[in-house]
C-alpha positions in Angstrom: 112.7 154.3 129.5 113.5 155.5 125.9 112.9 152.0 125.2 109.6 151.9 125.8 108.4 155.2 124.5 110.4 154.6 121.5 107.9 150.9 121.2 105.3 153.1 122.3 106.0 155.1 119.0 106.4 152.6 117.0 102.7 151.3 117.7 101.2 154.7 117.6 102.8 155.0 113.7 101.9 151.6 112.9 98.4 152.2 113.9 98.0 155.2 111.5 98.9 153.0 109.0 96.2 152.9 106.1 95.6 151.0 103.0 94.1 153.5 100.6 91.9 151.9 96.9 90.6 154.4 94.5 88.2 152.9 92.4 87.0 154.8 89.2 85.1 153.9 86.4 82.2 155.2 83.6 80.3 152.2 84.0 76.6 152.3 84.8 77.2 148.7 87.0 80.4 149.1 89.8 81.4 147.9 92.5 84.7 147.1 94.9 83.9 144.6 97.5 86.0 144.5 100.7 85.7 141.5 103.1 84.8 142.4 106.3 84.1 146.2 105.3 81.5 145.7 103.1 80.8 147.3 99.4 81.2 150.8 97.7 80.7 152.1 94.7 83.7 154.1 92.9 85.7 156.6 95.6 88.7 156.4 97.6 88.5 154.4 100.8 91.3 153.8 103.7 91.0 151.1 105.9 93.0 150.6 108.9 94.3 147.2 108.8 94.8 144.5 106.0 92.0 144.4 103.8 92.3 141.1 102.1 90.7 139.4 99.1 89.1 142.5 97.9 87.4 142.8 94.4 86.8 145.5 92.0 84.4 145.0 89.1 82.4 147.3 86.2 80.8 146.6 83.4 76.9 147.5 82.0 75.1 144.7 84.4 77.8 143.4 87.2 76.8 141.3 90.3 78.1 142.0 93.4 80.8 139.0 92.8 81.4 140.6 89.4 80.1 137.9 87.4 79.5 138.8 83.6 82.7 141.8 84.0 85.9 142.6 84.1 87.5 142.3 87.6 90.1 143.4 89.6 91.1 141.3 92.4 94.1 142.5 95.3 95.0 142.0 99.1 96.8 145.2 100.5 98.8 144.1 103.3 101.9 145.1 105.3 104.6 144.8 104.0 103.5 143.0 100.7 100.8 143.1 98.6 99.0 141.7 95.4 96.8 142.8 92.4 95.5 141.4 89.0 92.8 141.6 86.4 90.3 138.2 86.2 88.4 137.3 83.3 88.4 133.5 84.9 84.8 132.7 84.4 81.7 133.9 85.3 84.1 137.0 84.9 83.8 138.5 81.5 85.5 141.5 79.2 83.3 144.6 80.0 85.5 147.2 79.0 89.4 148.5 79.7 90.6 147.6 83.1 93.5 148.7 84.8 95.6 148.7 88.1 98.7 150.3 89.8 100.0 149.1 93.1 101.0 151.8 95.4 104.2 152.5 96.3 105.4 150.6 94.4 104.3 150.9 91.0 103.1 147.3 89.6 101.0 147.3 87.4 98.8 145.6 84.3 96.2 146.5 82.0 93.5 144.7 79.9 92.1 146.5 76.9 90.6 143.8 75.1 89.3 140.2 75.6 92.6 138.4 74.2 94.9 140.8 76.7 96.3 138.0 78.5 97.8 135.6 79.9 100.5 138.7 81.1 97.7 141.0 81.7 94.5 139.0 83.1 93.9 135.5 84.3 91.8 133.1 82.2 92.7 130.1 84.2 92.9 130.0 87.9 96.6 128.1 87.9 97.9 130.6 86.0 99.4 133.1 88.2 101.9 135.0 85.0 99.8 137.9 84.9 99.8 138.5 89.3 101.7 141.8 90.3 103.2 141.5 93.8 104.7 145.4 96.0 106.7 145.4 98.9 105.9 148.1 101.3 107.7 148.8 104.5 105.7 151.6 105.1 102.3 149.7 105.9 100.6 152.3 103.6 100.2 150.0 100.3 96.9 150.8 98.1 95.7 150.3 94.5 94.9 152.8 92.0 92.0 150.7 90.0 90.2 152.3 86.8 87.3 150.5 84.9 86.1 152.0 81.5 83.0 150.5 79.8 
């Protein structure tokens, strides 16, 4: 009996869990896609769920793939997560980007076009500038700012 309402509590939290992105940025173009959820402007959004392969991107004239700014790619998941700053092209500098996984804290920033290869791709095998979080929690989210 305890058992069961004790798995029944376990689903209940893990249901609540939430995967939170706050998107800010003075651009006059921006943009966080989410696969499956659509596209928003700056805010903070929670999904229920894993929200994989989203994209964040600002700049004066962005598409809604990001193409011609500065980008900020991430998959919130349980348990582990993932985040970084793309200028791989058609991604170009467009201002200071930055990011900070949450709980844990990872983090990178790109405040010129020469920022990398620690801070921002430029070549799509080069994963050096990729922050990972572990999460038990099931509550990851990024903290992403854009300034043009």
């Amino acid at each position: 009996m305890y058992a069961k309402l004790a798995a029944v509590a376990l689903l209940a939290t893990s249901a609540l869990a939430g995967h939170t992105i706050n998107f800010s940025s003075n651009c006059p173009s921006a943009v966080v896609q989410i696969p499956g959820h659509g596209n928003y402007g700056t805010g903070s959004y929670t999904f229920d769920g894993d929200v994989n392969g989203g994209i964040a991107s600002a700049g004066q004239n962005c598409d809604i793939n990001g193409t011609n700014c500065i980008s900020v790619e991430f998959t919130l998941n349980n348990g582990y997560s993932t985040g970084d700053i793309t200028l791989i092209p058609p991604h170009a500098y467009s201002g200071v980007a930055s990011f900070t996984m949450t709980p844990g804290g990872s983090s990178a920033t790109c405040d010129n076009p020469n920022c990398g290869p620690n801070n921002a791709f430029y070549q799509p095998e080069d994963y050096s500038s990729q922050r990972y979080d572990s999460d038990s929690s099931g509550n990851s989210g990024i903290n992403i700012n854009i300034q043009c």
